[in-house]
N, C-alpha and C positions, 0 to 999 in steps of 0.2 A: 486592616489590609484593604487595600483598594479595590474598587471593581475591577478593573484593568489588570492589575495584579493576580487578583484571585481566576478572572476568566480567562487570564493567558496562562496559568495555571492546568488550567481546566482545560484548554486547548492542545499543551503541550502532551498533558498526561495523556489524554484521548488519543493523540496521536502515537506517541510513544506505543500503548497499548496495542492497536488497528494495525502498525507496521510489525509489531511482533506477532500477532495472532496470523499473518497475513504471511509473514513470512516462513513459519512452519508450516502451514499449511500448502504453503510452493512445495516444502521438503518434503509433506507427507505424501502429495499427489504424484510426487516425481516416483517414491518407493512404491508406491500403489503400483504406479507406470510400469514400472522395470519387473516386478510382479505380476504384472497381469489380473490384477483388484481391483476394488470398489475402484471407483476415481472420484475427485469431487468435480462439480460441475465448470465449467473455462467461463459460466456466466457468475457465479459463487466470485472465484479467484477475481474478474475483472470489477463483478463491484464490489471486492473487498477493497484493491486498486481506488475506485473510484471513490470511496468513501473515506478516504484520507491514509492510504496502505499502500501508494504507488510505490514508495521507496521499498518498503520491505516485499514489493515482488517484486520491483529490478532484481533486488539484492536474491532474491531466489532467485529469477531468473538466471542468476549468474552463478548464482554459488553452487545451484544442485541441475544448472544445465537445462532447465524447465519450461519449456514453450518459448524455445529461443528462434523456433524455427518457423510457427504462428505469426501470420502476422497483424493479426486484429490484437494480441500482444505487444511487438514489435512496435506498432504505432499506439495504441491507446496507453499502456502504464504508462510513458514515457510524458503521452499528453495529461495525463490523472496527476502528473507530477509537476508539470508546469501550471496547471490551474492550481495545486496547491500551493505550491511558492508564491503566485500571485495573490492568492487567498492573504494569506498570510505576512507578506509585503503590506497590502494593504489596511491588514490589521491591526500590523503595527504603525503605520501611519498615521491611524486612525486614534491610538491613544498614547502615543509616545507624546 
């Protein structure tokens, strides 16, 4: 198996992971919310976002109604999401 192979691999899975953990975690802070509970931190959620998890808190954002209304949300996942497709564009540019 190739470098390229194995580290796109290892890119994918990573990511895959980071948008799922990131994304319950939109759902669990929304029940927290509606509860009146613990909450996690909106700088937790943002650099989960930023660490390669911007899809899976849109997709919270959207699915469980969750900081739709913030707008250091509104503007940053959206931006965490475009520097990753860029990321990632360029990656494969890089060893296609």
């Amino acid at each position: 198996m190739g470098n390229g192979i194995l580290s796109g691999m290892l890119i994918a899975g990573y990511l895959a992971m980071i948008n799922m953990i990131t994304f319950v975690l939109y759902g669990i802070d929304k029940r927290k919310a509606v509860k009146n509970q613990w909450r996690i931190r909106e700088s937790t959620l943002l650099l989960l976002a930023a660490a390669g998890g911007a899809v899976g808190a849109w997709l919270g954002m959207k699915v469980f109604h969750h900081k739709t209304k913030h707008r250091k949300f509104i503007i940053l996942v959206p931006v965490f999401a475009v520097i990753w497709i860029f990321l990632l564009a360029e990656w494969l540019r890089v060893w296609k």
